[in-house]
C-alpha distance (Angstrom), angle and dihedral (degrees) to the residues before:
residue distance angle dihedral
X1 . . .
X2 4.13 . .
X3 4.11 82.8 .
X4 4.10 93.6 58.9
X5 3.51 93.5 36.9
X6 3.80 90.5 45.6
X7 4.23 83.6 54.8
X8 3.57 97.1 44.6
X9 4.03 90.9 58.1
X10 3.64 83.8 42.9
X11 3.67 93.2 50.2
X12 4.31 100.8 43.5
X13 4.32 83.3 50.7
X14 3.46 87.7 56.9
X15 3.62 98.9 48.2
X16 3.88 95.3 48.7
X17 3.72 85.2 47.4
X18 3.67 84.6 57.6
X19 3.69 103.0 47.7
X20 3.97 94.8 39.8
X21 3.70 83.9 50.5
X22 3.67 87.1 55.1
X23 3.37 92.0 56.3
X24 3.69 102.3 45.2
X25 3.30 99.1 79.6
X26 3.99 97.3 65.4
X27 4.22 78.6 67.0
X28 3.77 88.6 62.9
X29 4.09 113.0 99.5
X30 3.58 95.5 -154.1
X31 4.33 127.3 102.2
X32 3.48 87.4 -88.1
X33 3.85 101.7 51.5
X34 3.56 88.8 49.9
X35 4.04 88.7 49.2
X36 4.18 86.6 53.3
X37 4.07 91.0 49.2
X38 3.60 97.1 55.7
X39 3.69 99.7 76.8
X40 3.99 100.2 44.5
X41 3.84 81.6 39.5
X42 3.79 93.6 62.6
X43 3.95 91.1 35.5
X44 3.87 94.6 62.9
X45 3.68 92.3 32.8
X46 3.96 87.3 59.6
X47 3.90 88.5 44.2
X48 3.71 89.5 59.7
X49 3.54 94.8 43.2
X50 3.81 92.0 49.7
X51 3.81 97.6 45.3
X52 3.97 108.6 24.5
X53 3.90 119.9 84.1
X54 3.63 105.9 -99.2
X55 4.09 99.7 -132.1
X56 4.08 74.9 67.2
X57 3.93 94.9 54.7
X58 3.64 101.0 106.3
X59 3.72 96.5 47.0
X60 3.79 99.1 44.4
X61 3.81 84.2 50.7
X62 4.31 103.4 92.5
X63 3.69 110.8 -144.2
X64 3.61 84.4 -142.9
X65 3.98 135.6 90.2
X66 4.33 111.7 -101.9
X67 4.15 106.3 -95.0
X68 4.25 90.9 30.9
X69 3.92 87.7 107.0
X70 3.58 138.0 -6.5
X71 3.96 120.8 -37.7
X72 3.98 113.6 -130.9
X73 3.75 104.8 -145.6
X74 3.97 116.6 -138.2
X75 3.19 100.2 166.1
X76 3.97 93.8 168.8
X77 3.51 103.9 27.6
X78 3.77 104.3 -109.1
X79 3.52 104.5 123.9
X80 4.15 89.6 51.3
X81 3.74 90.5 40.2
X82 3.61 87.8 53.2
X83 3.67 99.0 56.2
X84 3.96 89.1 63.9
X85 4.01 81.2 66.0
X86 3.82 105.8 130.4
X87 4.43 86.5 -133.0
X88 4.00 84.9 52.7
X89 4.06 135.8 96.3
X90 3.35 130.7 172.6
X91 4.35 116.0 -165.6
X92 3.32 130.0 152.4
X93 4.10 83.7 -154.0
X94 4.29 108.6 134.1
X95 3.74 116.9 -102.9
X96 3.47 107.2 -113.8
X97 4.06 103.4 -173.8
X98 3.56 125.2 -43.1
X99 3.80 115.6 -100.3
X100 4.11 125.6 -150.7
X101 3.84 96.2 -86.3
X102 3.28 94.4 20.0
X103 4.12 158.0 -43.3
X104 3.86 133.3 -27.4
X105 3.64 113.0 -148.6
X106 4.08 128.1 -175.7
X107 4.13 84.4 -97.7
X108 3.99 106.4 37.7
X109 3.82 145.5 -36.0
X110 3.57 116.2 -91.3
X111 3.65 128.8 -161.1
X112 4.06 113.8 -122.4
X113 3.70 141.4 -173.9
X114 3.86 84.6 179.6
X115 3.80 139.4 20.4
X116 3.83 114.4 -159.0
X117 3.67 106.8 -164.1
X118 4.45 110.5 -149.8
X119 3.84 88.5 -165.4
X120 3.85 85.3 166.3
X121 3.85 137.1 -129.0
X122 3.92 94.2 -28.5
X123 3.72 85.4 106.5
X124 4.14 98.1 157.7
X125 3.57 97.6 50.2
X126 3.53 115.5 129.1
X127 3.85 99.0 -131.3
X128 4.12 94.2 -109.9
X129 3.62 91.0 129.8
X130 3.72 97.3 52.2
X131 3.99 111.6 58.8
X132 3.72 109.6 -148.2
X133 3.50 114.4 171.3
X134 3.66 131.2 -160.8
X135 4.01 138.1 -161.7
X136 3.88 110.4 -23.9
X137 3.39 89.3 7.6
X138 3.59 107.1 -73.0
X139 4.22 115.2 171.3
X140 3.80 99.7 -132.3
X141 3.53 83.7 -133.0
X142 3.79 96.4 65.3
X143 4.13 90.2 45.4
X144 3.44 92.3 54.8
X145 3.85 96.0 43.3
X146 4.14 79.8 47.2
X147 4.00 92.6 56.3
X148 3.64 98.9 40.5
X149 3.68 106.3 -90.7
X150 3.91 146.2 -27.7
X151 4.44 106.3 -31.1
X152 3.57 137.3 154.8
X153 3.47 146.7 161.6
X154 4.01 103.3 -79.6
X155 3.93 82.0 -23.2
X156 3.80 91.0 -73.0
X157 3.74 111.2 85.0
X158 3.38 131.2 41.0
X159 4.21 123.4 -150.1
X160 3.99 107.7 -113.7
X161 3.51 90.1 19.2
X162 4.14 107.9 90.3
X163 3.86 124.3 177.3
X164 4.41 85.3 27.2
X165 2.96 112.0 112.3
X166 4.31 117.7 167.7
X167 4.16 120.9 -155.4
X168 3.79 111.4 -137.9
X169 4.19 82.6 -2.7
X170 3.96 118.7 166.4
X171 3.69 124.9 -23.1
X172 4.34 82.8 -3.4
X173 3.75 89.9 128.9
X174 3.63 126.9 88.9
X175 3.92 90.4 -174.5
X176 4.33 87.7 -140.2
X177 3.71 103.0 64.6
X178 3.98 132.9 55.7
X179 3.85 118.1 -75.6
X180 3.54 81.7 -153.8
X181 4.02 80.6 67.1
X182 3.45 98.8 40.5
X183 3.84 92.9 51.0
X184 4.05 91.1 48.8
X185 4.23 86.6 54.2
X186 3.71 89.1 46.7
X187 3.56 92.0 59.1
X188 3.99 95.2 40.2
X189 3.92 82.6 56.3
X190 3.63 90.7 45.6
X191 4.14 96.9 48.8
X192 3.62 87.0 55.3
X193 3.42 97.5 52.9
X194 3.47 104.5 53.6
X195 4.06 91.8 28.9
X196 3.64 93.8 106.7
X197 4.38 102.9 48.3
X198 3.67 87.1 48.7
């Protein structure tokens, strides 16, 4: 019994060697890496084009080759499908301020239940940049200089700050699994917290 199970970890280890192999040479920046992108390249861009809205073309389209930066995994569609909601926008338009009701950009003001901020792949930075500011208008950056350094509640929510909620915020990283992962439970956590006041 020990001997087959012994094999059968043996064996699975070798096939994910195998496939992430595979895969490893789309990370290469040489004639031939290029070469092994184009075809999983074309396949997600036709995914996209298939199941995105297409007033959102153009942004959903990375200026980018596939395997430069992290791959967002849709395997069914949803979160593409979703953006053709009616209640949904997707801009890449900068935030001027935010507005009662809502958000001023450089183009227009838009009307918002929710503001999802892509800040990009700067996914350690300590928020000094951004100002957020909670109940009596504490900076989040003076609380958590006040209580000994960046915390939250699973790394998402942050005690006299309500309605903030932070993907992949501080100490949100295990540093063995998948941000990808990580980010997806953050926003599980989040949904159900603000479920019932929306």
């Amino acid at each position: 019994m020990l001997d087959e199970t012994i094999f059968s970890i043996l064996y699975v280890k070798y096939q994910l060697g195998h496939i992430f192999k595979q895969g490893w040479k789309l990370f290469h920046l040489t004639e031939s890496g290029a070469k092994a992108r184009k075809a999983p390249e074309a396949e997600c861009m036709k995914f996209i084009y298939e199941t995105g809205p297409e007033k959102f073309h153009d942004l959903l389209t990375p200026d980018w080759d596939i395997a430069r930066k992290h791959r967002i995994w849709d395997i069914d569609g949803k979160y593409l499908k979703s953006l053709g909601s009616p209640n949904v926008n997707l801009t890449k338009d900068p935030i001027v301020e935010f507005v009662p009701g809502g958000v001023r950009t450089t183009t227009k003001n838009y009307h918002t239940d929710v503001v999802i901020f892509a800040t990009g792949f700067h996914s350690m930075n300590d928020l000094t940049t951004l100002r957020v500011y909670g109940r009596n208008g504490e900076l989040l950056t003076d609380h958590w200089k006040a209580v000994g350094g960046p915390n939250g509640h699973n790394g998402i929510a942050v005690h006299r700050f309500p309605n903030s909620f932070m993907l992949y915020g501080s100490n949100g990283s295990t540093g063995h699994t998948s941000v990808i992962f990580t980010i997806e439970n953050n926003v599980n956590f989040t949904l159900k917290v603000i479920k019932p006041i929306l």
